[in-house]
C-alpha positions as YAML, in Angstrom:
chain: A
units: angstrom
residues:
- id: 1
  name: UNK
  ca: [-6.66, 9.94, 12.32]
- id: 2
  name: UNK
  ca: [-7.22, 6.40, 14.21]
- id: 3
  name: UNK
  ca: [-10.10, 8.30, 16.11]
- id: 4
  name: UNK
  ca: [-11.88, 9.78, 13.94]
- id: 5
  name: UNK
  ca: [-11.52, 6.62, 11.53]
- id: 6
  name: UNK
  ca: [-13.10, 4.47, 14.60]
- id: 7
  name: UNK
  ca: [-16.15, 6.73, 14.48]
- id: 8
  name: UNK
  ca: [-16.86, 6.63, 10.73]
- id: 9
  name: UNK
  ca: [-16.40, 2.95, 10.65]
- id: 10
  name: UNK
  ca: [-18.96, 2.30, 13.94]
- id: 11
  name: UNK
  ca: [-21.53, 5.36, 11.89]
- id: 12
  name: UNK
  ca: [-21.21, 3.63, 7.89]
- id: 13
  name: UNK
  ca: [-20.37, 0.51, 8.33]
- id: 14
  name: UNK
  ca: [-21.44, -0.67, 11.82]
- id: 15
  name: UNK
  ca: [-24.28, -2.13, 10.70]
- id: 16
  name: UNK
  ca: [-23.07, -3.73, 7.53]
- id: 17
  name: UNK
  ca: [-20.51, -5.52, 10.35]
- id: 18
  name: UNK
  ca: [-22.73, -6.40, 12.53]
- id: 19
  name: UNK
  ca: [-25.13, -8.46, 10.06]
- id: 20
  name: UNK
  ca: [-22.66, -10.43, 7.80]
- id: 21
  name: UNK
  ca: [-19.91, -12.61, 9.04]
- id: 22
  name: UNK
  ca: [-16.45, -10.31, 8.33]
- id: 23
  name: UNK
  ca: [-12.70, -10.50, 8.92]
- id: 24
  name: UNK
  ca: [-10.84, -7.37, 9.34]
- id: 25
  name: UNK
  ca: [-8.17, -8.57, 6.91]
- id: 26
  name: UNK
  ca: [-5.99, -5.66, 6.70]
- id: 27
  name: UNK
  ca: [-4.98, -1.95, 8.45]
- id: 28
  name: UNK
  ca: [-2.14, 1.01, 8.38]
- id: 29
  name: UNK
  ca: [-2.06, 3.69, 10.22]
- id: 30
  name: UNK
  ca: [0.36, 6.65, 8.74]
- id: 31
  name: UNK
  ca: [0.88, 10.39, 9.36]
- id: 32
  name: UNK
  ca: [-1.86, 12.34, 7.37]
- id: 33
  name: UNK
  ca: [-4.55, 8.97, 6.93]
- id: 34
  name: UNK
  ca: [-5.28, 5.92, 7.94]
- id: 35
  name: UNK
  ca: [-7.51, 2.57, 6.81]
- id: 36
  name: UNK
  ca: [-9.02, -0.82, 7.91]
- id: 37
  name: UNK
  ca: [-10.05, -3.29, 5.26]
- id: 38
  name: UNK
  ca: [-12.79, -6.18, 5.90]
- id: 39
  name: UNK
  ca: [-13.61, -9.20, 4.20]
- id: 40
  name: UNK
  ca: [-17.47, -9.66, 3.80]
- id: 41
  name: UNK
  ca: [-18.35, -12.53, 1.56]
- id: 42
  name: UNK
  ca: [-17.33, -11.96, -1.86]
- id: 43
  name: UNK
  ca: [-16.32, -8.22, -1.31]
- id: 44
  name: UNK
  ca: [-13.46, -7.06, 0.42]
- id: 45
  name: UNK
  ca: [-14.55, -3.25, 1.52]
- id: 46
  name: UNK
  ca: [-11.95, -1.11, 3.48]
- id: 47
  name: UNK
  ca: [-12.87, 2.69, 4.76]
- id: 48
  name: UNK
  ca: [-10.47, 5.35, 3.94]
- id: 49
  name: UNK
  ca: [-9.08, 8.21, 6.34]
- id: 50
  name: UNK
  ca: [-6.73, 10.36, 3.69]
- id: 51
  name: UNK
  ca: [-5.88, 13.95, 5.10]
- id: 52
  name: UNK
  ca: [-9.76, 13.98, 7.11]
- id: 53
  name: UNK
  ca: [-11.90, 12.88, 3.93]
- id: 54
  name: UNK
  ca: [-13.25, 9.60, 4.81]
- id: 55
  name: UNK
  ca: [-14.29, 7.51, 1.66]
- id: 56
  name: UNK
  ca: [-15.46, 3.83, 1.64]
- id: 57
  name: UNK
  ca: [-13.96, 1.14, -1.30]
- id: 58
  name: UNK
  ca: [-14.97, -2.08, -2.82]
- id: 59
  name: UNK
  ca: [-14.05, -4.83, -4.44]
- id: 60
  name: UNK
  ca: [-14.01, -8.52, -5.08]
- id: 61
  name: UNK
  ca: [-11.88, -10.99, -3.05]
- id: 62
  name: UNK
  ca: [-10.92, -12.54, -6.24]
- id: 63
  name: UNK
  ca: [-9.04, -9.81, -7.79]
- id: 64
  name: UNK
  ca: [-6.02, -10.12, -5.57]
- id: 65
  name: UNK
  ca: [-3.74, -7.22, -5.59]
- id: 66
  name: UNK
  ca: [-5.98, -5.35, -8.10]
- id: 67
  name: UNK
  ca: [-7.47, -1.80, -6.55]
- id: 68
  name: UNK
  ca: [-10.52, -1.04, -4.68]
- id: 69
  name: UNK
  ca: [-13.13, 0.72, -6.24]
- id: 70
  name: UNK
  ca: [-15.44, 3.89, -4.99]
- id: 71
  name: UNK
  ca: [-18.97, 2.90, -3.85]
- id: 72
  name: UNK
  ca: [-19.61, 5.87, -6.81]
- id: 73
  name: UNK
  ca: [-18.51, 3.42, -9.48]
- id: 74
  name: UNK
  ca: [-20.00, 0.42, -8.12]
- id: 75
  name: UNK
  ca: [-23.44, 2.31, -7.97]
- id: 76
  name: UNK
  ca: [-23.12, 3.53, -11.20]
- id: 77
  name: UNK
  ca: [-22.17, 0.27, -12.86]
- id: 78
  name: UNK
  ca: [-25.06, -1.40, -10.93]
- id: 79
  name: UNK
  ca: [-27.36, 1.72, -12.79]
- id: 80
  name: UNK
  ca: [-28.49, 3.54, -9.18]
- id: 81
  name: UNK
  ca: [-29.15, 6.75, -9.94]
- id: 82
  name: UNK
  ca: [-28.01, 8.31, -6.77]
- id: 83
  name: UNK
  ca: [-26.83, 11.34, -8.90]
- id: 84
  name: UNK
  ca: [-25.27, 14.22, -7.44]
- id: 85
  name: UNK
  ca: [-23.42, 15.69, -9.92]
- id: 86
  name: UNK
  ca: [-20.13, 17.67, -9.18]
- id: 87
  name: UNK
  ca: [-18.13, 18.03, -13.37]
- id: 88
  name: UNK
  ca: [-20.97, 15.07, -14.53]
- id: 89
  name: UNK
  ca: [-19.66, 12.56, -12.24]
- id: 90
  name: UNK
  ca: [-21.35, 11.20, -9.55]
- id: 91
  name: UNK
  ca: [-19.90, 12.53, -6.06]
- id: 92
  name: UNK
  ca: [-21.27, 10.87, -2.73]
- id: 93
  name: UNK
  ca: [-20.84, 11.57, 0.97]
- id: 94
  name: UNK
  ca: [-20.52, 9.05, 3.25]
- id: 95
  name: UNK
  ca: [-24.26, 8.52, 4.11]
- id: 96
  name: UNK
  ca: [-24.75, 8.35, 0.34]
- id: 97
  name: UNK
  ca: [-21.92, 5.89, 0.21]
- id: 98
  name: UNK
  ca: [-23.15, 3.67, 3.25]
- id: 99
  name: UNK
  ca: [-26.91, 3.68, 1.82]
- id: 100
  name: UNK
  ca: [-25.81, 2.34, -1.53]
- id: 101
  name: UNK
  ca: [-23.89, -0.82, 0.15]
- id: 102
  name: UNK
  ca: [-26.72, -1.43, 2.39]
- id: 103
  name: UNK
  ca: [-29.67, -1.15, 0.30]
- id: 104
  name: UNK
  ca: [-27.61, -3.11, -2.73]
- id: 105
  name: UNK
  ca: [-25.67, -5.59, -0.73]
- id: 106
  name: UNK
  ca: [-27.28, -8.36, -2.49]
- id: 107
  name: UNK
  ca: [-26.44, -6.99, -6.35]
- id: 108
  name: UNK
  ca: [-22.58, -6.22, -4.74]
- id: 109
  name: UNK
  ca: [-22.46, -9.69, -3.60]
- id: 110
  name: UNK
  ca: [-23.62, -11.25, -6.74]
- id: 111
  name: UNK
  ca: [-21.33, -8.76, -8.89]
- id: 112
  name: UNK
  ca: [-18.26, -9.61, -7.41]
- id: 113
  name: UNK
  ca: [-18.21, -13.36, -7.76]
- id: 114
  name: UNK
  ca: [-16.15, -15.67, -8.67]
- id: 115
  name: UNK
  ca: [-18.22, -16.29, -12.06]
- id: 116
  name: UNK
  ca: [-18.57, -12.56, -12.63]
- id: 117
  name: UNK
  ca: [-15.34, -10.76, -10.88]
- id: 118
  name: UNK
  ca: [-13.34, -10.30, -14.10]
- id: 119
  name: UNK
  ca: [-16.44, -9.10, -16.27]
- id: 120
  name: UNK
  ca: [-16.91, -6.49, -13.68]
- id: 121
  name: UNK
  ca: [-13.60, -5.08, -12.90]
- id: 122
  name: UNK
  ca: [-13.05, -4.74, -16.52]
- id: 123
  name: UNK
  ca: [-16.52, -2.37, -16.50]
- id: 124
  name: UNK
  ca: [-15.59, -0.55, -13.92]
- id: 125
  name: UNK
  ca: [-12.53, 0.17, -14.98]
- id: 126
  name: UNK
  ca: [-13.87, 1.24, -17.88]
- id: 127
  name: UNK
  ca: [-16.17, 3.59, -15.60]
- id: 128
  name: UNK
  ca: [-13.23, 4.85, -13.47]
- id: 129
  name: UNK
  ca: [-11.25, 5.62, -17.26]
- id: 130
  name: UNK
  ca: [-14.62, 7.91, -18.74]
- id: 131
  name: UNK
  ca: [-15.04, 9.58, -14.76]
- id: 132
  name: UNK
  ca: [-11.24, 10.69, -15.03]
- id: 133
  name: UNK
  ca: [-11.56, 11.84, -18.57]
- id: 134
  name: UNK
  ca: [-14.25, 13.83, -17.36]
- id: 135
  name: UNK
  ca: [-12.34, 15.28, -14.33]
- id: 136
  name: UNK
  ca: [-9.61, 15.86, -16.33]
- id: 137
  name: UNK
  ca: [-9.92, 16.52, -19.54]
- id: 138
  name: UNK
  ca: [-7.08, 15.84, -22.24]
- id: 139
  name: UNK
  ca: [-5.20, 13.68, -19.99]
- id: 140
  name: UNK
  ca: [-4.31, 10.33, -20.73]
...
């Protein structure tokens, strides 16, 4: 799991790391999965080995213990249309994923700070409560 979570991390976020100042702020390393979280500025983004599926998460340093959020929900709270719809949700791969924090690093940044942090966890939220109702429908 530590392997193959070394090679996603130098493929979709390498560059991301290289550019911006970060601080690998946290890592485990269990049976079936393992992860490494950064800080980068305002975000704190951390890339996810569970059972082989590799997913990258976001969200702002200033909502503590709160959880991370998929790239999916930041992109659609940010309105990119990067659409590739699996039950009306949006489901991305990891090049999806990694284009979305690159191209919108800026918006992220601005998103998730300290003025606007609670505004925006509260949306998406809100967007991660409509994509489960979707998913799975009936359950509350």
């Amino acid at each position: 799991m530590k392997e193959y979570l070394n090679v996603c991390e130098k493929k979709y976020l390498g560059n991301l790391l290289k550019i911006y100042p970060n601080k690998l702020i946290d890592e485990q390393y269990y049976e079936m999965g393992a992860y490494r979280a950064y800080s980068i500025g305002n975000i704190l983004i951390r890339i996810v080995n569970d059972k082989g599926i590799v997913t990258l998460e976001m969200k702002s340093k200033y909502d503590g213990k709160k959880e991370y959020f998929e790239v999916s929900e930041y992109a659609e709270y940010l309105g990119i249309d990067y659409r590739y719809e699996k039950k009306g949700i949006m489901q991305l791969n990891l090049e999806q994923q990694k284009t979305i924090i690159e191209d919108n690093w800026k918006r992220i940044q601005n998103a998730s700070g300290i003025i606007r942090h609670r505004l925006v966890y509260r949306k998406l939220n809100k967007i991660r409560a409509e994509k489960s109702g979707i998913m799975f429908p009936g359950m509350k």
